[in-house]
C-alpha positions as CSV (number, residue, x, y, z in Angstrom):
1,X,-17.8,-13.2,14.9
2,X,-18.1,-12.5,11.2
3,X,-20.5,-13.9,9.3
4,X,-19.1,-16.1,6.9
5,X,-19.1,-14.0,3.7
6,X,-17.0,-11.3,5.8
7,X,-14.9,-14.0,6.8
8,X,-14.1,-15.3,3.3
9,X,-14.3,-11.7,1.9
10,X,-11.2,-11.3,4.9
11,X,-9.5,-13.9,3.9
12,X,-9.4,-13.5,0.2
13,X,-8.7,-9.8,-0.6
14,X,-5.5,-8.4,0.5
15,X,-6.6,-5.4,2.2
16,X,-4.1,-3.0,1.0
17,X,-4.0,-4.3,-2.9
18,X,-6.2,-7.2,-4.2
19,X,-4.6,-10.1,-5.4
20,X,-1.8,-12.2,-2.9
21,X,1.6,-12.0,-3.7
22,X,3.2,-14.4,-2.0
23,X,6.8,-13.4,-3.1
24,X,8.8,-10.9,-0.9
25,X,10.7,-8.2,-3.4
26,X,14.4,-8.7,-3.3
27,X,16.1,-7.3,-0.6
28,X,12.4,-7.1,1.3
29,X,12.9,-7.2,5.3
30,X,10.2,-8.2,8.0
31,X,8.5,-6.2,10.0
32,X,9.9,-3.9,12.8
33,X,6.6,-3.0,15.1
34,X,9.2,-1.5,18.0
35,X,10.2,1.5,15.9
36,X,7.8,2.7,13.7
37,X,8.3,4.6,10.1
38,X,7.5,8.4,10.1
39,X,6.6,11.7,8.1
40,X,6.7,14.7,9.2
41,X,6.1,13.2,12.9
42,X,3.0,11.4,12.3
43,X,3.4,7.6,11.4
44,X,0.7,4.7,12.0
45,X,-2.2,4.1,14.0
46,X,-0.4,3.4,17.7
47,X,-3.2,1.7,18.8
48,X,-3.7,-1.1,15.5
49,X,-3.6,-4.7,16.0
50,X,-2.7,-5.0,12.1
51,X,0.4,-3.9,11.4
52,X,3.3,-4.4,9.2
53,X,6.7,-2.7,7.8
54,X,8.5,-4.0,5.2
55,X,11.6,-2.4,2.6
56,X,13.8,-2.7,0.0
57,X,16.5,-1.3,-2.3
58,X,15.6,0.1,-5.3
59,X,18.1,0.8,-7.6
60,X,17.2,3.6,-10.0
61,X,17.1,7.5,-9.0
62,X,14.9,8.5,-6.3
63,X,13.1,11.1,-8.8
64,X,12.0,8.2,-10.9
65,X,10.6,6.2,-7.8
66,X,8.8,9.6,-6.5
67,X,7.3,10.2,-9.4
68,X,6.1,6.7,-9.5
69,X,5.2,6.1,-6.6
70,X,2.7,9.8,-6.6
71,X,1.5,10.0,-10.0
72,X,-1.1,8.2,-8.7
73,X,-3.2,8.0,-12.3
74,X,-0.7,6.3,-13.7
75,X,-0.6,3.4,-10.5
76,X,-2.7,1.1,-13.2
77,X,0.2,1.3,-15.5
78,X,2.4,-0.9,-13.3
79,X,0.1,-1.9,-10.2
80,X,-1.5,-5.3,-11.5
81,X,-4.0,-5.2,-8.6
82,X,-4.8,-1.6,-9.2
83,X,-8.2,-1.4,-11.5
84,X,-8.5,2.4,-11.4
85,X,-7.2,5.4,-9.6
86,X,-8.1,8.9,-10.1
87,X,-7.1,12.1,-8.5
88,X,-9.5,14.1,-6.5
89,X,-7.4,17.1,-6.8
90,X,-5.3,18.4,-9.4
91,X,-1.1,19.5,-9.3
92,X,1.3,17.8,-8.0
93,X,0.5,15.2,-4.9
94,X,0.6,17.8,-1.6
95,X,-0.9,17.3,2.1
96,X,-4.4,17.4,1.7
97,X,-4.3,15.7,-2.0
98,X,-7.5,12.8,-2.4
99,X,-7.3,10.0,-4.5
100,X,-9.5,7.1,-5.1
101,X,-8.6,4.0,-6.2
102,X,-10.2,0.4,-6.5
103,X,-8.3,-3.1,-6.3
104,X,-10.4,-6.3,-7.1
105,X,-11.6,-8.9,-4.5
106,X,-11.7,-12.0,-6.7
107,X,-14.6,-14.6,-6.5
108,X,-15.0,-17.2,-3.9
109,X,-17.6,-19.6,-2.3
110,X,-19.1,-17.6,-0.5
111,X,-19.0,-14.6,-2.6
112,X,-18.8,-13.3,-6.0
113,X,-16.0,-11.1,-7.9
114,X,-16.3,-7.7,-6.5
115,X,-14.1,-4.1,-6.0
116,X,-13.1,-3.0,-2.6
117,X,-12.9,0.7,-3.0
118,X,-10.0,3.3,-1.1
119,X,-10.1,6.6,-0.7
120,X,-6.8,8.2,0.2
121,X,-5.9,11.6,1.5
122,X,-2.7,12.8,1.9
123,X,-1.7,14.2,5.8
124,X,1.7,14.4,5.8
125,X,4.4,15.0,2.4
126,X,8.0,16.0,2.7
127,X,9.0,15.7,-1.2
128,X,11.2,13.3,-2.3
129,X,11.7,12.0,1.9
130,X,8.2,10.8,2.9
131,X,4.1,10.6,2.7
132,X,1.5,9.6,4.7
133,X,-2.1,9.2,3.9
134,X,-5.0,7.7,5.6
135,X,-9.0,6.5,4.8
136,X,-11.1,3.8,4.6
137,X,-11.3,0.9,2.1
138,X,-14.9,-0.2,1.6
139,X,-16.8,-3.0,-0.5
140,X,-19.9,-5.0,0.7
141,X,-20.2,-5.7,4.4
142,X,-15.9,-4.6,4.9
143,X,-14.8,-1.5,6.1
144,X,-11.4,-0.7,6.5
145,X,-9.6,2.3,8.0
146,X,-6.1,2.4,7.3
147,X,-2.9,4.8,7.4
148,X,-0.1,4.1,5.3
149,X,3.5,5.4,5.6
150,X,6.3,5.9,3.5
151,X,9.8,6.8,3.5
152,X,12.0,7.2,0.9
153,X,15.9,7.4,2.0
154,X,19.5,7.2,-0.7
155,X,21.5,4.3,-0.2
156,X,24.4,3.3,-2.2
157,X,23.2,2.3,-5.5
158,X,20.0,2.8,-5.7
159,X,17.3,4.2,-2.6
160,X,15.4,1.9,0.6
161,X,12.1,2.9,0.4
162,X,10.4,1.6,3.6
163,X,6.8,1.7,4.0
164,X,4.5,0.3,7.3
165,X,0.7,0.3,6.8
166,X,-1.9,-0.3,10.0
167,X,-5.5,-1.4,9.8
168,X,-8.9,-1.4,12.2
169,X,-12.1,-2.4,11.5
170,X,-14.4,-4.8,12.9
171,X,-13.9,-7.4,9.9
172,X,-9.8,-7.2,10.2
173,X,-9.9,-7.3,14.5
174,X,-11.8,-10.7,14.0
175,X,-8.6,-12.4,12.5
176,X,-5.9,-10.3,13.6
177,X,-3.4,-12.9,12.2
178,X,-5.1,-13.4,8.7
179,X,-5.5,-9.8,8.2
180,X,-1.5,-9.3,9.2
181,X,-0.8,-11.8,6.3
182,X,-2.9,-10.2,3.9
183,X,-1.3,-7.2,4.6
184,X,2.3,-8.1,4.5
185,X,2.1,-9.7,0.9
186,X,-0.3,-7.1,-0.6
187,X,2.5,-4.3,0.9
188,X,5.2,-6.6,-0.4
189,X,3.6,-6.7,-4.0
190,X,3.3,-3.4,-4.2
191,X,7.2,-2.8,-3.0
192,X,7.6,-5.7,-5.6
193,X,6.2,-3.9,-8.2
194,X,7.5,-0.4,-8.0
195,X,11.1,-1.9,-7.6
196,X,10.5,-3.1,-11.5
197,X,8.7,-0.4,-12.7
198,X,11.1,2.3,-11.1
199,X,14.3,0.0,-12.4
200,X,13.0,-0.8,-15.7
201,X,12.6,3.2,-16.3
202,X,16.5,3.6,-15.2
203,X,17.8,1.0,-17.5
204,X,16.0,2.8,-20.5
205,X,16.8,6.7,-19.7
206,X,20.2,5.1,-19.0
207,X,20.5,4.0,-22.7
């Protein structure tokens, strides 16, 4: 078992973002573990206890919510639960791209305010259709190793982009259930979050 900082640290930080979010985005669906989200052939760890996949309906152009969503120096702008995020690589996001990026893990009894750090690299882009990246998320005594799909299909009015994230990791595998929710609403937030930012950016180049 965990001790019981790792425990708390588990419980408290939502392993793909930071702060809860408790709210589903509109138009947000469960998860769908039978059939797993894809790019380029490659999709989540098979073999991952944590697991979730969630979507929604975006409606603004899907060149708005690409660039959003892999301009990844910008993620601070309309991420709350991103602090920082830099490129590791310059040009446009492409397979092999590294970014690092660092969501805060707020304080707690057992614990104080700390950062758990991510660094991404991309293994699979199909522009403007999917990505998939992978890496560890680390802060003190948590380790993390996730891989994080994303798929990016039109719809009428607007685009479904469906995402489906698994983790492993000693800390996670202790509480398979707590990690799952911490998961589902950090992936939910951050579906939240890009559905405004990508549809506030419409309604102004619309005016």
């Amino acid at each position: 078992m965990p001790s019981t900082s790792l425990r708390a640290a588990l419980l408290t930080v939502p392993l793909a973002l930071g702060l809860l979010g408790t709210a589903a985005p509109a138009g947000a669906t469960p998860s769908h573990p039978a059939k797993s989200l894809a790019c380029r052939g490659k999709g989540v760890d098979p073999d991952a206890a944590v697991r979730h996949r969630t979507e929604t309906v975006i409606h603004a152009p899907l060149h708005t919510i690409w660039k959003l969503q892999t301009d990844v120096a910008r993620w601070p702008a309309w991420q709350s639960s991103v602090d920082t995020a830099e490129r590791l690589d310059r040009g446009p996001l492409r397979r092999g791209s590294a970014f690092r990026w660092t969501t805060p893990i707020p304080p707690n009894p057992a614990t104080p305010a700390t950062s758990l750090e991510i660094t991404s690299t991309v293994e699979q882009l199909r522009p403007g259709s999917c990505l998939r990246w992978t890496g560890p998320a680390s802060a003190e005594g948590l380790r993390i190793d996730g891989v994080h799909v994303w798929n990016f299909a039109k719809v009428p009015g607007g685009v479904r982009v469906s995402t489906e994230e698994t983790h492993t990791g000693e800390q996670v595998e202790a509480n398979v259930p707590a990690a799952t929710r911490i998961l589902r609403e950090g992936l939910e937030k951050w579906l939240r979050e890009l559905k405004a930012a990508a549809e506030t950016c419409a309604h102004h180049q619309a005016r």
